[in-house]
C-alpha positions in Angstrom: -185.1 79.0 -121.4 -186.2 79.1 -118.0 -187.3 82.3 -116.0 -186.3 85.6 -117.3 -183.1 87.3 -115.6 -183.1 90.5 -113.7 -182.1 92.5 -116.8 -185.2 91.2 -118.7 -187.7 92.7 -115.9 -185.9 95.8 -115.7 -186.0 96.6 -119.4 -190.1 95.4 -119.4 -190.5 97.7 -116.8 -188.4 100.6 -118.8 -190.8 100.1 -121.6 -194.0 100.3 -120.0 -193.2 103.1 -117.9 -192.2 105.3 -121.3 -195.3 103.9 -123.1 -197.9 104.6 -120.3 -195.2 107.6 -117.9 -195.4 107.4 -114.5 -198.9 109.2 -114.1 -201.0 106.9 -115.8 -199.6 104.0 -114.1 -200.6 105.4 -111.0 -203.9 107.0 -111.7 -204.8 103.0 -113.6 -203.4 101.6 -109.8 -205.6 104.4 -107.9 -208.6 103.6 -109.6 -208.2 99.5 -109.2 -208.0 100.3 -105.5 -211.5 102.3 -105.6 -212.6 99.2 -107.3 -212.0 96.8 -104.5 -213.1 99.2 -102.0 -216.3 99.5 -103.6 -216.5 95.8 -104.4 -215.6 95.2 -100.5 -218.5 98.0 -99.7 -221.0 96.0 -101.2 -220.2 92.9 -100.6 -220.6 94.4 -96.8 -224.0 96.3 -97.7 -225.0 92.6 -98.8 -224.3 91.2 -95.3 -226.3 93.7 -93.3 -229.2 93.4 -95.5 -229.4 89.3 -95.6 -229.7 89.5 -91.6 -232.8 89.6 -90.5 -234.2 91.7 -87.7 -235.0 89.1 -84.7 -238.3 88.0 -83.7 -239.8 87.5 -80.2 -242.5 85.1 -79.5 -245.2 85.7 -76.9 -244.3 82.0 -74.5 -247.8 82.3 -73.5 -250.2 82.3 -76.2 -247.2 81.3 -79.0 -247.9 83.9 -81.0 -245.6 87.3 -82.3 -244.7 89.8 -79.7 -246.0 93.1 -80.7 -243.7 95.4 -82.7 -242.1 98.2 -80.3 -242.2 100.2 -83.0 -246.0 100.3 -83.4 -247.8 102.1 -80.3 -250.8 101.2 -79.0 -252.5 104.3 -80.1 -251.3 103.5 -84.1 -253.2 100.1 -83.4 -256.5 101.6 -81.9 -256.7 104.3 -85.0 -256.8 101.5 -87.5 -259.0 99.2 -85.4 -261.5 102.0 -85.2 
């Protein structure tokens, strides 16, 4: 009553592969294998977005460095 001999798998595997034929089979495995790479996808999309960009701190006065992004005429439009 143990495991299941050699003869046993074969004839399972005879059986589904006449049930289901040889394209479905691989066209179910094809599309679990989309699955995972979207799953890994996203799972890495979810990495890259939990990271913060890094902050720099003026030593001097210990306040925020001013963003590069921003350039000094931006900042004197919207202060005047």
């Amino acid at each position: 009553m143990g495991s299941f001999s050699l003869m046993h798998w074969v004839l399972v595997m005879l059986v589904i592969v006449l049930l289901f034929g040889s394209g479905r089979i691989s066209s179910v495995m094809g599309d679990v294998a989309k699955g995972i790479k979207a799953f890994k996808k996203g799972m890495s999309d979810d990495d890259a977005d939990e990271k913060p960009a890094p902050r720099t701190v003026n030593r001097i006065e210990g306040q925020p460095a001013p963003d590069p992004a921003v350039s000094p005429a931006t900042e004197k439009e919207k202060q005047g």
